[in-house]
C-alpha positions as CSV (number, residue, x, y, z in Angstrom):
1,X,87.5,115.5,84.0
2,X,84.8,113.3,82.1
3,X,82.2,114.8,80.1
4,X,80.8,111.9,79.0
5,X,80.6,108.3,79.3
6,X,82.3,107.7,76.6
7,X,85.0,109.8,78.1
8,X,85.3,107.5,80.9
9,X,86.9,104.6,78.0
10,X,89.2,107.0,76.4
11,X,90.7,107.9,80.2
12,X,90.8,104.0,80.7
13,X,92.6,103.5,77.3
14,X,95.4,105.9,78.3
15,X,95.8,104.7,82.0
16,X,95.7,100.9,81.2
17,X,95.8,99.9,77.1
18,X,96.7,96.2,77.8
19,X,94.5,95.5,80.7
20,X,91.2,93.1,79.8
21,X,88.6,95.4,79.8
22,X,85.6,92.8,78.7
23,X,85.4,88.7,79.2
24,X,83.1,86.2,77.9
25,X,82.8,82.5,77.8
26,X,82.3,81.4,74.6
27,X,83.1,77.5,73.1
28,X,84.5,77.0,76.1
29,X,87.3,79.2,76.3
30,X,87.5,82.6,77.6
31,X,87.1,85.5,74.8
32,X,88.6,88.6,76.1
33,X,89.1,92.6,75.0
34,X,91.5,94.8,76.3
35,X,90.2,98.2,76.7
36,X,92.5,99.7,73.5
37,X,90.8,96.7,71.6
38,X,87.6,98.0,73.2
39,X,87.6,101.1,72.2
40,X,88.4,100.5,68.6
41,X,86.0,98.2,68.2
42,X,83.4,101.2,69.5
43,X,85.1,103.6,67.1
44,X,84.5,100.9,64.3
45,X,81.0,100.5,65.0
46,X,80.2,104.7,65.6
47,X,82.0,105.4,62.3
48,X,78.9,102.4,60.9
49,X,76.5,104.2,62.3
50,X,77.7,107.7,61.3
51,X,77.8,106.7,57.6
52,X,74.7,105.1,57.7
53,X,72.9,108.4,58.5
54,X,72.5,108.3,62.2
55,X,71.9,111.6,63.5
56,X,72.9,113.6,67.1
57,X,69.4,113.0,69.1
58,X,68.6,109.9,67.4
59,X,67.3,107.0,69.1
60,X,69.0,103.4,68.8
61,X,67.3,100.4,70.7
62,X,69.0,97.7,72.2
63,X,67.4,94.4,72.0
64,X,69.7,91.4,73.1
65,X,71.3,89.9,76.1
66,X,74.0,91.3,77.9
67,X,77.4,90.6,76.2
68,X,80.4,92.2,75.1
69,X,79.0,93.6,71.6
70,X,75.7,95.1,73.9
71,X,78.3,97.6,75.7
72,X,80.5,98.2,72.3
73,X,77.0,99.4,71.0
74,X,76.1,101.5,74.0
75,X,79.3,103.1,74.0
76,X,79.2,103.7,70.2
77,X,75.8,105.1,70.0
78,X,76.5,107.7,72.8
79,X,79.9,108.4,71.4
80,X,77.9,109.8,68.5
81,X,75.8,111.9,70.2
82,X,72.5,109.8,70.2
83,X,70.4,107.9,72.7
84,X,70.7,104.5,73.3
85,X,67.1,102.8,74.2
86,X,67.5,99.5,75.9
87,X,64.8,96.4,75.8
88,X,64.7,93.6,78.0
89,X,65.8,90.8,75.7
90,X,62.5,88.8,77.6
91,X,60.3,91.2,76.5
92,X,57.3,90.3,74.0
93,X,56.9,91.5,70.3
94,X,53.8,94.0,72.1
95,X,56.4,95.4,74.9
96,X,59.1,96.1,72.1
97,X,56.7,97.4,69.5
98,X,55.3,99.9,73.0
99,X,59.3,101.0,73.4
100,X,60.3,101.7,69.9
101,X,56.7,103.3,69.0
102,X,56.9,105.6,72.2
103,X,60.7,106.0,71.1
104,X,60.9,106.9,67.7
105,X,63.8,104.6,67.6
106,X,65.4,104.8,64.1
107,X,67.4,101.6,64.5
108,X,67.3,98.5,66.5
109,X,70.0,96.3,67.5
110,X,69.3,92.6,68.2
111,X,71.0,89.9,69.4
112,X,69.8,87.1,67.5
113,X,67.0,86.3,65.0
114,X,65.1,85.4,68.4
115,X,64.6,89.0,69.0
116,X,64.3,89.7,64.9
117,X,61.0,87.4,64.9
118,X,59.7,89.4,67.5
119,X,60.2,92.9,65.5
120,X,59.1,91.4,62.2
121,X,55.6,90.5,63.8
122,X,54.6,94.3,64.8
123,X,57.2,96.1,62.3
124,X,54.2,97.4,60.7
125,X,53.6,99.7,63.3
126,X,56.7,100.8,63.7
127,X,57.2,103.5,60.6
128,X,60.3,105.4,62.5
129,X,62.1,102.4,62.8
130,X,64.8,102.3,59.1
131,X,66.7,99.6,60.3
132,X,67.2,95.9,62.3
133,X,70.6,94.8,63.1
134,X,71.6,91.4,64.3
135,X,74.3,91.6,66.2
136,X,75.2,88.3,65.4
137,X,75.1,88.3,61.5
138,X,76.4,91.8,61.0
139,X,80.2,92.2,63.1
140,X,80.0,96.2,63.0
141,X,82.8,96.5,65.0
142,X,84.7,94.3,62.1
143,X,83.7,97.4,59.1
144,X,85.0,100.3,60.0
145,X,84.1,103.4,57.9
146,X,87.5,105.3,58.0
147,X,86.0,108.6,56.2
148,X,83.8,108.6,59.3
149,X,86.5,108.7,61.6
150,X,86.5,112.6,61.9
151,X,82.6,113.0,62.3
152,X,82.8,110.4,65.0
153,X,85.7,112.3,67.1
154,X,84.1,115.8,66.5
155,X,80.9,114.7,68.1
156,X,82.5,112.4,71.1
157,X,84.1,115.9,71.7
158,X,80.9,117.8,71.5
159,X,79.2,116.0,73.9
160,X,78.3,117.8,77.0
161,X,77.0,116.0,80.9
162,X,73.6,117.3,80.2
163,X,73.3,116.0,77.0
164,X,70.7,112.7,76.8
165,X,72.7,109.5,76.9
166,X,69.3,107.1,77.2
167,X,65.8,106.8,77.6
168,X,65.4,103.6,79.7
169,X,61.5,102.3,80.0
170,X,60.7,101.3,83.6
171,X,59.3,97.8,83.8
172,X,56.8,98.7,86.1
173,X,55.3,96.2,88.9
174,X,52.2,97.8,88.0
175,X,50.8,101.0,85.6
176,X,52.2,101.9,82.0
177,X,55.8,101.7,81.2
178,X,57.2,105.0,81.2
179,X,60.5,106.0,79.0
180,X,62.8,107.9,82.2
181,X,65.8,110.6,80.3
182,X,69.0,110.0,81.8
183,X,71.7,112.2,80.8
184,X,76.0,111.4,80.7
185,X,76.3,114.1,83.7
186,X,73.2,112.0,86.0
187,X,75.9,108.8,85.3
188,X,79.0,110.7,86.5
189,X,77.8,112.2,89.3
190,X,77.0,108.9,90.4
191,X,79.9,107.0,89.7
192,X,82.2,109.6,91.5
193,X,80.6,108.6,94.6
194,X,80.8,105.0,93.9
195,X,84.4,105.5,93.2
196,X,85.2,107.3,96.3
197,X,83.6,105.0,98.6
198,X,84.0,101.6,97.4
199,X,87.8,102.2,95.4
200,X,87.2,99.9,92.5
201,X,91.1,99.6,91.4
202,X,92.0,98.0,87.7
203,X,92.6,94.8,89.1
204,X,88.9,94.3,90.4
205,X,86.5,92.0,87.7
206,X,82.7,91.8,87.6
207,X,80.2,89.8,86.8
208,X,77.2,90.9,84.6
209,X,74.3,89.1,84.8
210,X,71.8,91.5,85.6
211,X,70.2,92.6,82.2
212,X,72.4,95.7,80.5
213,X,68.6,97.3,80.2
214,X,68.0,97.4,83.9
215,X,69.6,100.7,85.3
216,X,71.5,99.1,88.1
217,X,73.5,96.9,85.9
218,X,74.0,99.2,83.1
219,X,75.2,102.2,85.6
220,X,77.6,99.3,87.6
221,X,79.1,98.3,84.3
222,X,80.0,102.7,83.2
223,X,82.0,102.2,86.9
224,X,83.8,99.0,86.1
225,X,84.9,100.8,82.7
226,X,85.5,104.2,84.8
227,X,87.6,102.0,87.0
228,X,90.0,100.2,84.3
229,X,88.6,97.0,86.0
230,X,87.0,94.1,83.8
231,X,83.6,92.8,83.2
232,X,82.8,89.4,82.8
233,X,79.4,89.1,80.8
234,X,77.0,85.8,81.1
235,X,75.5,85.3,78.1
236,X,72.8,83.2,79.4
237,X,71.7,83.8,82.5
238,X,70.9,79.8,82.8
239,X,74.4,79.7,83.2
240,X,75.0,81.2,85.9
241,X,75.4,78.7,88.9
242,X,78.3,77.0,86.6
243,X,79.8,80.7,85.7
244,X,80.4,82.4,89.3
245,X,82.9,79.8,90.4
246,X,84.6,79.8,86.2
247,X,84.9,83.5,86.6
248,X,85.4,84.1,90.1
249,X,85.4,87.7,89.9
250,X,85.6,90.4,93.0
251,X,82.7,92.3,92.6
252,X,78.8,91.1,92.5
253,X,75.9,93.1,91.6
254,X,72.9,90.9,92.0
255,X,68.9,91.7,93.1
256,X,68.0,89.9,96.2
257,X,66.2,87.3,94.3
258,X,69.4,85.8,93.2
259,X,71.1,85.7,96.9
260,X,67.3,84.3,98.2
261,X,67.3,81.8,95.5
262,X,71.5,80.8,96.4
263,X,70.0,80.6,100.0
264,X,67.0,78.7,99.2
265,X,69.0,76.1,97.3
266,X,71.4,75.8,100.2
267,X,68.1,75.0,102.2
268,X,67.2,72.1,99.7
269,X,70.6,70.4,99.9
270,X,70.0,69.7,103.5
271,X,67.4,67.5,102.7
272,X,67.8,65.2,105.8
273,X,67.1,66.9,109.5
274,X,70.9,65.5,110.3
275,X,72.0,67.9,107.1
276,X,69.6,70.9,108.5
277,X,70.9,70.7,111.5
278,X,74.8,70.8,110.1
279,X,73.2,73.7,108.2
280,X,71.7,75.8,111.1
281,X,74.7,75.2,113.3
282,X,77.3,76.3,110.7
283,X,75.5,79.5,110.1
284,X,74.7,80.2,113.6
285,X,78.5,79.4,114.0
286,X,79.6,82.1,111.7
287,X,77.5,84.5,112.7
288,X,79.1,84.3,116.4
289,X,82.5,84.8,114.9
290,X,81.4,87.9,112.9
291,X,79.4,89.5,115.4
292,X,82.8,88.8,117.9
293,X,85.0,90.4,115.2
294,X,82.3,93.4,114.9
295,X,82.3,94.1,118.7
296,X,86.3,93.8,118.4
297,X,86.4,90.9,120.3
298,X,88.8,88.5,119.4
299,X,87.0,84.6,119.1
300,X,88.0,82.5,121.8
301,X,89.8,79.3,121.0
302,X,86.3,76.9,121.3
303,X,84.8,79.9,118.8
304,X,87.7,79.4,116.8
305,X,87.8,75.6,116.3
306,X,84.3,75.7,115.5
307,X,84.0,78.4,113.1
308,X,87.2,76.0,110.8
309,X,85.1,73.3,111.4
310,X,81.7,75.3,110.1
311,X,84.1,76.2,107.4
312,X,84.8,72.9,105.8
313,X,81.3,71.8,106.5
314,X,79.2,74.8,104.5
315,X,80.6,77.9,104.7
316,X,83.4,77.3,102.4
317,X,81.3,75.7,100.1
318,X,79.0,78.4,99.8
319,X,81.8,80.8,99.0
320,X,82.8,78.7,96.2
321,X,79.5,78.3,95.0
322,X,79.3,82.1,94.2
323,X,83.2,82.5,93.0
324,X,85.3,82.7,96.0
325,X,85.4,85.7,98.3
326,X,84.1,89.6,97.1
327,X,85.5,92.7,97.5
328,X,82.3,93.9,97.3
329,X,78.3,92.4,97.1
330,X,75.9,94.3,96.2
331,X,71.9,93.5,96.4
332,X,69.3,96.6,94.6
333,X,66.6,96.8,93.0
334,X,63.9,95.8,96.0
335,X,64.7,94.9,99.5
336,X,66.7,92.3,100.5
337,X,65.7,90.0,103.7
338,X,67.9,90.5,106.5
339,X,67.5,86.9,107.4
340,X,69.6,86.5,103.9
341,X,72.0,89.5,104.7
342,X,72.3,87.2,107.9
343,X,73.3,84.4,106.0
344,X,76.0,85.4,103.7
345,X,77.8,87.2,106.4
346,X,77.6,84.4,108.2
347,X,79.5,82.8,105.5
348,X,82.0,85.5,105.3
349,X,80.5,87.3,102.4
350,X,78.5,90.8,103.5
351,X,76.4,92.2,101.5
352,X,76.2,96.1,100.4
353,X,72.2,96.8,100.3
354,X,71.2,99.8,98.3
355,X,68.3,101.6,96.9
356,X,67.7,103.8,93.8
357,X,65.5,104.0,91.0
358,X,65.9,104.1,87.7
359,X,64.7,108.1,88.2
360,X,67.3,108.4,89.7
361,X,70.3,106.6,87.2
362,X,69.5,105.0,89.8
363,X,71.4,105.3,93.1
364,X,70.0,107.3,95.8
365,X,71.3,105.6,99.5
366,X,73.6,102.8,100.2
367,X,75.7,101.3,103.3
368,X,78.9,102.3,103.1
369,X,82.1,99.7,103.8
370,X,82.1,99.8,107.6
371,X,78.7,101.5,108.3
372,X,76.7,98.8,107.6
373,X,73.0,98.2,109.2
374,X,71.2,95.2,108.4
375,X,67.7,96.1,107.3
376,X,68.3,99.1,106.0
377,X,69.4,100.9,102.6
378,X,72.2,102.8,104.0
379,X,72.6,106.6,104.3
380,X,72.1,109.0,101.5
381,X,73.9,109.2,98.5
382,X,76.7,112.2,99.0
383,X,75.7,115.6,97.5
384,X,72.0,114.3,97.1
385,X,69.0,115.1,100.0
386,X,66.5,112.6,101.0
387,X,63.2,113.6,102.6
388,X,60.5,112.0,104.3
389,X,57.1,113.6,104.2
390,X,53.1,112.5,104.9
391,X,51.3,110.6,102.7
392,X,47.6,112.6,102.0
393,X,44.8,110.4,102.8
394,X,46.3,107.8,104.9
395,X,45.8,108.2,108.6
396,X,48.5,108.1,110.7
397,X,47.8,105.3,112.7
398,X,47.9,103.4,109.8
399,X,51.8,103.6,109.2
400,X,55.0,102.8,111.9
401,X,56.5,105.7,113.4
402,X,58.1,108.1,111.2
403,X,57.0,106.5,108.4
404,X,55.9,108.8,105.5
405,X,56.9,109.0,101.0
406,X,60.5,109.0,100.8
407,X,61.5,112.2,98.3
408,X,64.7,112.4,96.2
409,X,67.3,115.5,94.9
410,X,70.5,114.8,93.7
411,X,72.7,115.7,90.7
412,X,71.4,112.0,88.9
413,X,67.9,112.6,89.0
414,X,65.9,112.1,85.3
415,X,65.5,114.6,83.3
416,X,62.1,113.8,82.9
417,X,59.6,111.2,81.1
418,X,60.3,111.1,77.6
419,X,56.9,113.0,75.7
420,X,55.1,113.3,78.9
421,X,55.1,116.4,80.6
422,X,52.1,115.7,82.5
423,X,54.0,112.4,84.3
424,X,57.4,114.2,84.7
425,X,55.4,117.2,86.4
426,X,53.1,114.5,89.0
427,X,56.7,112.6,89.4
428,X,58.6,115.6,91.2
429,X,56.9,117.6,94.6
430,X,58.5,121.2,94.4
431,X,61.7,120.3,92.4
432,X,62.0,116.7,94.8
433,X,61.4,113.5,93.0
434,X,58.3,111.4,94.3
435,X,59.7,107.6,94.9
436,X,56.6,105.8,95.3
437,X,58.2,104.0,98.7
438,X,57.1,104.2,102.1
439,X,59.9,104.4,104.4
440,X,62.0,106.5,107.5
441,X,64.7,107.2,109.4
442,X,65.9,105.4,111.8
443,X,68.2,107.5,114.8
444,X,71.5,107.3,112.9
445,X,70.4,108.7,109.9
446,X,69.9,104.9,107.8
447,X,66.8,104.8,105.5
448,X,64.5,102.0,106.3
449,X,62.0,100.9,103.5
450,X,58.7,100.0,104.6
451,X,56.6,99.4,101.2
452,X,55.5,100.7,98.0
453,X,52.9,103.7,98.6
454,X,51.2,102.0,95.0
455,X,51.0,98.4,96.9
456,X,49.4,99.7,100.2
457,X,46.0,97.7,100.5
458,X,43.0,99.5,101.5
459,X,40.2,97.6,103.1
460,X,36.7,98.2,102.6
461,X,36.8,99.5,106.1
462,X,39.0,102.3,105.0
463,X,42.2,100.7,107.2
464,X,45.6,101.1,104.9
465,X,47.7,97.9,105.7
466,X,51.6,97.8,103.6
467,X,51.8,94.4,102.8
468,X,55.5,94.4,102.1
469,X,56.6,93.8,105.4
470,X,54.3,91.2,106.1
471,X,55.0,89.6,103.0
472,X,58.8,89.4,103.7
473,X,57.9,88.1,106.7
474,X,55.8,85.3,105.1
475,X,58.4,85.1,102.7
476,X,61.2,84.0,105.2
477,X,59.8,80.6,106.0
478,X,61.6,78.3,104.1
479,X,57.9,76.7,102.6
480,X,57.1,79.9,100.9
481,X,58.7,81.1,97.3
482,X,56.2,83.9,97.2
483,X,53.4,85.2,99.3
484,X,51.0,88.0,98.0
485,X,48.8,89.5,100.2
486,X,45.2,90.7,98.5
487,X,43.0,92.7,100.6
488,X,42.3,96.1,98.0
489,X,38.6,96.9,98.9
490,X,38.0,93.9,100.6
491,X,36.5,93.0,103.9
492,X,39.8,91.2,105.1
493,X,43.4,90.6,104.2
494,X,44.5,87.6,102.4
495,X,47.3,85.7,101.3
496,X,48.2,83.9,97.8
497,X,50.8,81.5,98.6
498,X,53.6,80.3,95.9
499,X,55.4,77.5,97.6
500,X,58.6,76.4,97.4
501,X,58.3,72.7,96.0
502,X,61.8,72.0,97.2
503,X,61.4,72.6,100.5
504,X,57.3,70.8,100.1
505,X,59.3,67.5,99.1
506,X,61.9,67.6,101.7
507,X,58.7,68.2,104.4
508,X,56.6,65.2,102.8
509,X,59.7,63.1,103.0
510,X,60.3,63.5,106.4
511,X,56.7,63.3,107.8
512,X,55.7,60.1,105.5
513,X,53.7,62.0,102.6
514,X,52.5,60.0,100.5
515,X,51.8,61.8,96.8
516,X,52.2,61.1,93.4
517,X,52.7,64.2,91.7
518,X,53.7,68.0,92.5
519,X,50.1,69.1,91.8
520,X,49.2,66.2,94.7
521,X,51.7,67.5,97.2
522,X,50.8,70.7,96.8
523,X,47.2,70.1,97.4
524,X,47.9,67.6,99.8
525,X,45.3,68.2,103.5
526,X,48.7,67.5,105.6
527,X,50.8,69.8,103.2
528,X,47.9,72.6,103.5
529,X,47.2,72.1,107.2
530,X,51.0,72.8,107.5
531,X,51.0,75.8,105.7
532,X,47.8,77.4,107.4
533,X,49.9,76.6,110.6
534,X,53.0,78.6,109.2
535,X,50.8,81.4,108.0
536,X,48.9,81.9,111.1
537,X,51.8,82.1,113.6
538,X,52.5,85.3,111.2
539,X,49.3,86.3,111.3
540,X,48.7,85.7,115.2
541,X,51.4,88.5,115.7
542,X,49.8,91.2,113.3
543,X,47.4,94.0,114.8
544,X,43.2,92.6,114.3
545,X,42.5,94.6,110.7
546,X,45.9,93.2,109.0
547,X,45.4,89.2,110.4
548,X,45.0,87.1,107.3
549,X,41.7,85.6,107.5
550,X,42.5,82.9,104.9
551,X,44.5,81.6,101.8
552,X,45.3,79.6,98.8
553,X,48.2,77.8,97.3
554,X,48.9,78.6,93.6
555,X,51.2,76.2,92.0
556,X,52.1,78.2,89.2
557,X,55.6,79.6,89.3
558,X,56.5,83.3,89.5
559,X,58.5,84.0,86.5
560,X,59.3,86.6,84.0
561,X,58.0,84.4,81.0
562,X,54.1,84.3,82.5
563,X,54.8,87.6,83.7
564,X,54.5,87.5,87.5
565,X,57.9,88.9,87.6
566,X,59.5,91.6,86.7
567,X,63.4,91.6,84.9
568,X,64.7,92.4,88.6
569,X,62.7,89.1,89.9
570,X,59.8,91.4,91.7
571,X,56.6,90.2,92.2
572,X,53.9,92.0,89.7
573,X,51.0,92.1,92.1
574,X,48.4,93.6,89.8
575,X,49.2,90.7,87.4
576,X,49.3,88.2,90.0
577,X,45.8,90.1,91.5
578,X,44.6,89.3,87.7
579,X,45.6,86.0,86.8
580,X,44.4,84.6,90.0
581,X,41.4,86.8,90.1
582,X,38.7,83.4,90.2
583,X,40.5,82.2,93.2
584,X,40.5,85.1,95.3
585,X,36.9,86.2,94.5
586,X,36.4,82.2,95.5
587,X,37.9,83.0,98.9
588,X,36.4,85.7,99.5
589,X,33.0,84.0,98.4
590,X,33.9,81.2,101.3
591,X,35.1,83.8,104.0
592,X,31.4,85.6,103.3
593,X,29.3,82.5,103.4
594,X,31.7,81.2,106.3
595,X,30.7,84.9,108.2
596,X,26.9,84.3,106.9
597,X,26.6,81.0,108.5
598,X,28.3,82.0,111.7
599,X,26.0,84.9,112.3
600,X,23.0,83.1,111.6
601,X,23.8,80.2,113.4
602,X,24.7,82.7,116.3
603,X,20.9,84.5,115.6
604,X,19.6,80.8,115.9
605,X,21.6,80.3,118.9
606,X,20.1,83.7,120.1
607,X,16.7,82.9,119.4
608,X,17.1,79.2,121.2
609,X,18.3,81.4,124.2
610,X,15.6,83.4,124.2
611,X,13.3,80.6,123.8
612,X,15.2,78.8,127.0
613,X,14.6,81.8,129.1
614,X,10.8,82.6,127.7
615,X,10.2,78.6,128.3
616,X,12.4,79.2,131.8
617,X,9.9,82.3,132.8
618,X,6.7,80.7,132.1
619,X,7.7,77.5,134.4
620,X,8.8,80.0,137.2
621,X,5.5,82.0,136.7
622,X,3.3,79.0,136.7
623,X,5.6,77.7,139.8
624,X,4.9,81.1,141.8
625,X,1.3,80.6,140.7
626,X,1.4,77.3,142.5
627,X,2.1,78.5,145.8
């Protein structure tokens, strides 16, 4: 029985020495580890750190991409006895300075001198921090320290479940990031479960690509390695539409942006309406055959031939595209469309949806391998409770049925914010951890997520309107990247609209728009008019307080470098709310002088009646007087 996660390498050495435990693709060739090689190399690397003076309880920051030596560092650092403290390898010099200030980190481990610049220009501030290690100048696991051997083993050995194994700083799509205390025992309780239900065996691989400081990622990779299975590392995550068919690997772990954006590039390869139409048939194709196979029908012989036929035409192809067929995809880390779901079973490719938080190490439900329901996060994680209970202050009108703040226990909940009593006490609710989401049942016991209880808009009129729904909603038509719904003490909801330029260009193409730039197309009166159409069928089927009285096109990207997006590929709304602050308060400027001129060219009309019927009375008076 584990104690730790560095246990989980040691049982992994003993059951399967020779087997690759880590893969990366470097000058072209495949650079592999087997899991003994593994772990010396994290023995080598602890016995560094012991003999340089780093203590049980110590904080050691992680600053690089995901690659082999990030998890040989990880691994050594907790085999020690001291808390690993990831960073996004996008973040700024400011956001690392916040994380190793707030951390006390002692040392920092970088992955190149691109992250080194970033340290050197706020080092100042940083007087806990001793030491910076590139992890490409400096090949720890290379030096071993063989007098620390000893020290290293006796405190592997020492380490206990509720010991601290990190201290991971939420990204936050709004508010101050916060450093959440995850302990070794939060980890195994976790990947227990995922064991039993999904039976990762050593042959499985995996592809990490999610960042190694993102919860989901890091937690998936301690199961690969509890497993004996192997993990295939992208080193840049530009690489990634070339790597998923080089590594071909059985498992996925991906947000939802990453299957929208596979989806949405599907979309733009059927540029011509004879292509769409090969597109929309193939998929609806598929989706006959696996609703037939669901319902334990067996596909008649017409199904049949067409489904091989949709097969060579697409479906194939989009298998290939992501590395063949999975054992297992999984989408967390914000909802994932069930037009998208849709698609990749349709392709013979289903994927898991979950949902977790990084409070919570950070798997709370999932859908299980034969209880799958589309549009929700699955049932509750086993030995953990979900609750759903009122939200204070928002009528109940306001919300769909049942809908209330989902509330979390389990045995991988946080230990709390690190040096902030005052946040860990507001994040629990009588020893249940707060989650922030809006969400229900539905009558089989699957969680539905409705919202974020931060994003719900309240109008000036007091109405509470959760824009995620509508958003996704929005978000399905193939025109729109992103759609952000503003509203937040405002007379009316509206919409800032992030198009999809691919899709824009495809549309102009087909309906003889003429432009001569992006910045033209996008601005284009036909382009606009089209949108306004799109938006409003939306809007038409929305209750009167949440129609969207108006919008604007933004041709800015969302991305994580200009900081509309988060490291999971969520929309930031307050920084969007911020950037694009001039061109809502325009809108709303137009909707108001739009409302001014309408009611006092509706007083004028009402005077000009009255005036008709005074003019009208005196005739008929002067009329009667006649006679």
């Amino acid at each position: 029985m584990p104690h730790s996660i560095p246990d989980l390498l040691l049982a992994a050495v003993a059951a399967y020495p020779t087997r690759t435990a880590t893969r990366a693709w470097v000058d072209d060739a495949w650079v592999t580890m087997t899991h003994t090689e593994l772990a010396a190399a994290v023995e080598a690397t602890a016995s560094r750190l012991v003999a340089d003076g780093i203590a049980v309880g110590d904080r050691v920051a992680i600053f690089a991409p995901n690659s082999p030596m990030w998890t040989i560092v990880d691994l050594a650092v907790q085999s020690v006895g001291a808390v690993v403290v990831p960073i996004y390898q996008t973040s700024t010099a400011g956001q690392a300075r916040a994380i190793l200030a707030g951390s006390g980190a002692r040392w920092v481990f970088c992955g190149s001198f691109l992250e080194t610049d970033r340290i050197a220009e706020v080092r100042d501030g940083l007087p806990d921090l001793d030491r910076v290690v590139v992890m490409d100048d400096e090949d720890l696991a290379e030096a071993p320290v063989p007098e620390a051997y000893a020290e290293v083993h006796r405190r592997r050995a020492a380490v206990r479940p509720e010991d601290l194994a990190t201290i991971i700083y939420t990204s936050g799509t709004t508010g101050t990031p916060k450093g959440v205390m995850l302990t070794h025992g939060a980890f195994l309780a976790e990947i227990a479960v995922v064991q039993g239900t999904f039976r990762l065996v050593p042959e499985d691989s995996s592809l990490c690509f999610l960042p190694l400081a993102h919860a989901l990622e890091r937690a998936w990779t301690f199961c690969v390695l509890a497993a004996g299975a192997s993990n295939t590392y992208v080193t840049d995550t530009r690489t990634l539409p070339v790597m998923m068919p080089r590594a071909r690997t059985s498992l996925m772990v991906m947000v939802p942006m990453v299957y929208e954006r596979v989806l949405s590039t599907v979309r733009d390869q059927a540029s011509s309406p004879l292509k769409r139409r090969i597109l929309d048939w193939s998929v609806a194709t598929g989706l006959a055959a696996q609703r037939a196979g669901r319902d334990g029908l067996r596909a008649d012989p017409l199904l049949r031939g067409r489904l091989a036929l949709a097969d060579r035409l697409v479906l194939a192809k989009v298998r290939h595209a992501l590395g063949g067929q999975k054992k297992l995809m999984v989408a967390g880390g914000a909802p994932l469309r069930q037009e998208v779901e849709e698609f990749f079973w349709a392709c013979g490719m289903l994927i898991t949806t979950g949902y977790g938080m990084t409070e919570a190490a950070p798997l709370m439900s999932y859908n299980a391998p034969g209880q799958v329901r589309f549009g929700s996060v699955g049932r509750p994680m086993p030995g953990s409770q979900v609750r759903i209970v009122p939200v204070p202050g928002v009528a109940h009108g306001d919300l769909a049925a049942g809908d209330g703040e989902i509330q979390y226990r389990g045995p991988n909940v946080m230990a709390g914010y690190w040096n902030d009593p005052a946040a860990t006490a507001e994040a629990f609710d009588d020893g249940w951890l707060r989650t922030g989401d809006i969400g229900h049942f539905d009558v089989d016991g699957y969680l539905v997520i409705t919202d974020r209880l931060k994003d719900l808009i309240v109008t000036r009129q007091g109405k509470n309107i959760a824009p995620g729904p509508i958003e996704e909603e929005l978000g399905a038509d193939p025109f729109i990247a992103h759609a952000v719904l503003v509203g937040d003490d405002r007379p009316c909801v509206t919409v800032l609209i992030s198009p999809d330029v691919g899709e824009l260009e495809a549309w102009a193409e087909a309906h003889a728009v003429a432009y001569e730039s992006l910045e033209d197309l996008v601005a284009h009166p036909d382009v606009l008019a089209e949108l306004r159409r799109r938006v409003e069928k939306v809007s038409a089927r929305l209750p009167h307080q949440e129609k969207i009285r108006d919008l604007r096109v933004i041709f800015d990207e969302f991305t994580m470098e200009n900081g509309l997006l988060t490291p999971t590929l969520k929309v930031r709304r307050r920084a969007v709310e911020k950037r694009f602050a001039a061109v809502v308060d325009e809108m709303y400027e137009r909707i108001a002088a739009a409302r001014q001129a309408a009611k006092e060219a509706a007083e004028h009309a009402r005077e000009a009646a009255d005036h008709a019927r005074e003019v009208a009375d005196q005739a008929l008076h002067r009329r009667n007087g006649d006679h």
